[in-house]
N, C-alpha and C positions, 0 to 999 in steps of 0.2 A: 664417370657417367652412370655405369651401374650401380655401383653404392650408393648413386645421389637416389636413385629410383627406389632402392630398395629401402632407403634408409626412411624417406618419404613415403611410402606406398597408399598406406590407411590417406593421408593427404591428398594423392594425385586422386586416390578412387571417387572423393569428394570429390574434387576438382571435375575430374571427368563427366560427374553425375551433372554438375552445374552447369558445364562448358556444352554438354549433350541439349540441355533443356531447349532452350530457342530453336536449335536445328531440327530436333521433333516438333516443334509446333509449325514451324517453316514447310518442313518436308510430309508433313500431315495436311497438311493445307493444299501442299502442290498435288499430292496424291489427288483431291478431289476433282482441282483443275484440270489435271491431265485425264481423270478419268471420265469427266465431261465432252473432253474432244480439244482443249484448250491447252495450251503448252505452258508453261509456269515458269518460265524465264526471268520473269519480273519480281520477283519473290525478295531481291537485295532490297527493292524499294519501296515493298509491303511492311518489311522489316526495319528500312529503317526511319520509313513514317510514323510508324507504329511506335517507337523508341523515340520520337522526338513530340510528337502529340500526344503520349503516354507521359513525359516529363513536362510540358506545357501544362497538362492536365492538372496535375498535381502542383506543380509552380501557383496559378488560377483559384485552384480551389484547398487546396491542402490536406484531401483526400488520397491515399493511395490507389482507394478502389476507384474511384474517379476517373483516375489517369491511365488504371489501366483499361477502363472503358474506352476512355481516348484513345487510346492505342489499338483497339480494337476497331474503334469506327475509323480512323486514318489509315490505316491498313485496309478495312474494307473500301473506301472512298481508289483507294490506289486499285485494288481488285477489279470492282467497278469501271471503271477505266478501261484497267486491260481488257474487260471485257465490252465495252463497247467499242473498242476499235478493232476488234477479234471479232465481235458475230457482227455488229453492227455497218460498220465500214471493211470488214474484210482485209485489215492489215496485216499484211504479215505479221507473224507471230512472236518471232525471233523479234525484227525489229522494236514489233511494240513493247516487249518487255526488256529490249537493251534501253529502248531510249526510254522509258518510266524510270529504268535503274540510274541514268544520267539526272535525268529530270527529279528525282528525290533526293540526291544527293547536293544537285544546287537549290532546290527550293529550302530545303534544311537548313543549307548555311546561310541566303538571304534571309528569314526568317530570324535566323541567330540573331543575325546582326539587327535588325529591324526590332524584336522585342527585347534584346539583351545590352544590346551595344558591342556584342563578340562572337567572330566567327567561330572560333574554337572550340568554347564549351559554353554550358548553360550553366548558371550557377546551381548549388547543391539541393536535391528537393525530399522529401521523407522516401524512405524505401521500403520496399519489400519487406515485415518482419520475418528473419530466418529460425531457425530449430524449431522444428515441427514438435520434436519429444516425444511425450507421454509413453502409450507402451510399447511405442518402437524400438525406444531407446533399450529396451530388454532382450530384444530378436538377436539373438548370438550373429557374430562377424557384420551382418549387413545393418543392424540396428545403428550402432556408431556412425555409420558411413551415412545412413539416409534419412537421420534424426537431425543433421547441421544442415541438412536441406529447407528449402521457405515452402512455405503452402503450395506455393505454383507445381512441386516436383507432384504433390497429388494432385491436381489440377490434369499436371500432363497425361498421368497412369491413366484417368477417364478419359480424357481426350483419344487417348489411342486406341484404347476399350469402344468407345463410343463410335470415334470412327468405322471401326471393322464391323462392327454390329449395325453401323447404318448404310454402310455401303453393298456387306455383302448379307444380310439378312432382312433388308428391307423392300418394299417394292421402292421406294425413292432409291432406293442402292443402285437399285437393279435396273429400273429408267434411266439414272443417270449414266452409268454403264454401256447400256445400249446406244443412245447418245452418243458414247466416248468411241465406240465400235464404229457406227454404222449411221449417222443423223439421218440418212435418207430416208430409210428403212424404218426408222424411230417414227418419224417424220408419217411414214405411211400409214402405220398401226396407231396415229390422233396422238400420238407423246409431242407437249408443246418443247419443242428445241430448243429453242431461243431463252424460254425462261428455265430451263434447265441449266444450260450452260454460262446464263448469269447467275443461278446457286451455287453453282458449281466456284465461279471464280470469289463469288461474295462469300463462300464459306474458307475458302481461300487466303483470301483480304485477312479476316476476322483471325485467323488462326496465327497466321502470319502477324498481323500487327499485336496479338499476344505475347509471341514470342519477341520478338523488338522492345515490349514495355518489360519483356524480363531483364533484357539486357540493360537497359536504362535506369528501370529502378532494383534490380536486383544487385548485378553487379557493379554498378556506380553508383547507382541514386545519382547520377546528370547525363548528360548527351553531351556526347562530344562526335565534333567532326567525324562522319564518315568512318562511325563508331560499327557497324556492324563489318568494317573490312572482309567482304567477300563471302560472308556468314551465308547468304543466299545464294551463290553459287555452288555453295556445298552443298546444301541442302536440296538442291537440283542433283545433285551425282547420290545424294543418301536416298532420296524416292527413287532412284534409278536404277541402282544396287538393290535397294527393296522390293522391285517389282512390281510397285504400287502398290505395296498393300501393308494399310497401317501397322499393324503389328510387328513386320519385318523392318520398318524400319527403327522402332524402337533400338533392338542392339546392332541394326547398321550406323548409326546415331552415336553408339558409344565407342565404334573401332577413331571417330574423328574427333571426337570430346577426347580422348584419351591422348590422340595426339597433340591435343589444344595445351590439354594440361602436363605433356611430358617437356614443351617448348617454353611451358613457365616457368617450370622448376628445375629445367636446365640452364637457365638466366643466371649469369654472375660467374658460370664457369668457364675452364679456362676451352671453348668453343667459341667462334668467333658470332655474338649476336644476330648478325643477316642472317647463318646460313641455321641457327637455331627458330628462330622467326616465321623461318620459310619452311619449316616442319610440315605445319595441316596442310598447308600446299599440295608439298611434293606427296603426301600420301593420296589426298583429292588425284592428282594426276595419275599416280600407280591404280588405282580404283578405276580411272577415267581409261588407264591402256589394257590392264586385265582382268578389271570386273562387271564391266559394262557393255564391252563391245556385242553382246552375242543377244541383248534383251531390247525387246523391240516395244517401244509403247503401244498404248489402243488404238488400233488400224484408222478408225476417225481421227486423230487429232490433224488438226486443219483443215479439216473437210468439213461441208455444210451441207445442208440437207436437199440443195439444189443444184449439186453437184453429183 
């Protein structure tokens, strides 16, 4: 098992860097949610709307950028959602983004069948062009590793940049924020709530269904069934473990792509495939018993301003 890793390593680090990408776009998204007052449960069904109208997109028009658009807006369309049964009707929160997460999972596979004639997968669409190059490729040790990357990997470095810079150096940051604290109070001092907390989940959406059209056109180029397997659940325990704040979760992001990619390239040995499978799992879970317990999100999340 060791020499499989060592023999591999320059590979898993790829791997790693790859398997990382969607769960930063995931878990950059939820940081916003939660930091609104809104809880980001529903993040599996951001991501895998986004992954499945991201390859529709691109099936449609035979555009990449297209589809990743698509991806964008079906993830935000799922956002939206969450968030009017969250400020609007005052659903539970938990609930409404378990059942969003059920609810995309079978509207995906009707859909399949409906434009494809199959549950399973979509047929094959253009992807994601990968090797970024040029003078990366010169950067000693990390050059190799982040040159076999596709554009989206610089996509994501701004996304996280941009996050931390608008949440915590902006007045929008800082609204939303307070918001996430305290709606009452926000509420008092003329801050409109209500459309804060749906920016909050639409930017959510948007990030989220980015990350879904990576998985779809990056690593496949198609959609397959119930292709993000739990990818949003992680990414729920990596903003969690981060604190909510973009930047940290960048390399909380890579302790769980790392183990994505240690359970690939353990494949074919002589370990029995279930219990290699259930790798990001079991690490998700050890995070969930002794990295999480002691951090508490924004005092508002599921409170409203009437409350």
């Amino acid at each position: 098992m060791l020499n499989v890793i060592i023999d591999n390593f320059s590979a898993i680090l790829i791997s790693t860097i790859s398997m990382s990408i969607p769960l930063i776009f995931a878990a950059v998204g939820g940081v916003y949610s939660v930091r609104s007052g809104i809880m980001a449960l529903g993040l599996e069904s951001m991501l895998m709307t986004g992954a499945f109208t991201a390859v529709l997109g691109v099936y449609y028009s035979g555009s990449v950028f297209i589809g990743i658009l698509c991806g964008m807006i079906g993830g935000a369309v799922i956002g939206i959602m969450h968030g009017i049964l969250s400020v609007r009707y005052k659903v539970n929160q938990v609930i409404s983004g378990i059942g969003l997460n059920l609810l995309a999972l079978a509207a995906t596979t009707l859909t399949m069948q409906l434009v494809w004639g199959n549950r399973g997968s979509s047929p094959q669409v253009p992807s994601i062009e990968k090797n970024i190059g040029g003078f990366i490729e010169n950067i000693p040790f990390i050059g190799p590793v982040i040159s076999g990357q596709s554009i989206m990997f610089l996509v994501m470095i701004v996304t996280v940049i941009a996050a931390w810079i608008v949440l915590f150096k902006t007045k929008y940051g800082l609204h939303l924020r307070m918001v996430g604290e305290n709606p009452k109070a926000a509420s008092s001092v003329g801050l409109k709530v209500h459309a804060l907390k749906y920016s909050g989940v639409l930017i959510c959406g948007m990030l989220s269904g980015l990350g879904g059209a990576y998985l779809s056109l990056d690593h496949l180029n198609m959609f397959v069934r119930n292709m993000t397997a739990g990818r949003g659940y992680i990414a729920v325990v990596i903003m969690i473990l981060a604190r909510y704040n973009p930047l940290s979760v960048l390399y909380c992001a890579l302790i769980f792509g790392f183990s994505d990619a240690i359970q690939i390239y353990l494949q074919g040995q002589l370990i029995p495939p279930q219990l290699i499978q259930s790798f990001p799992y079991v690490v998700t879970l050890l995070v969930l018993v002794f990295g999480v317990k002691h951090i508490k999100p924004p005092a508002g999340v599921q409170k409203y301003e009437d409350e």
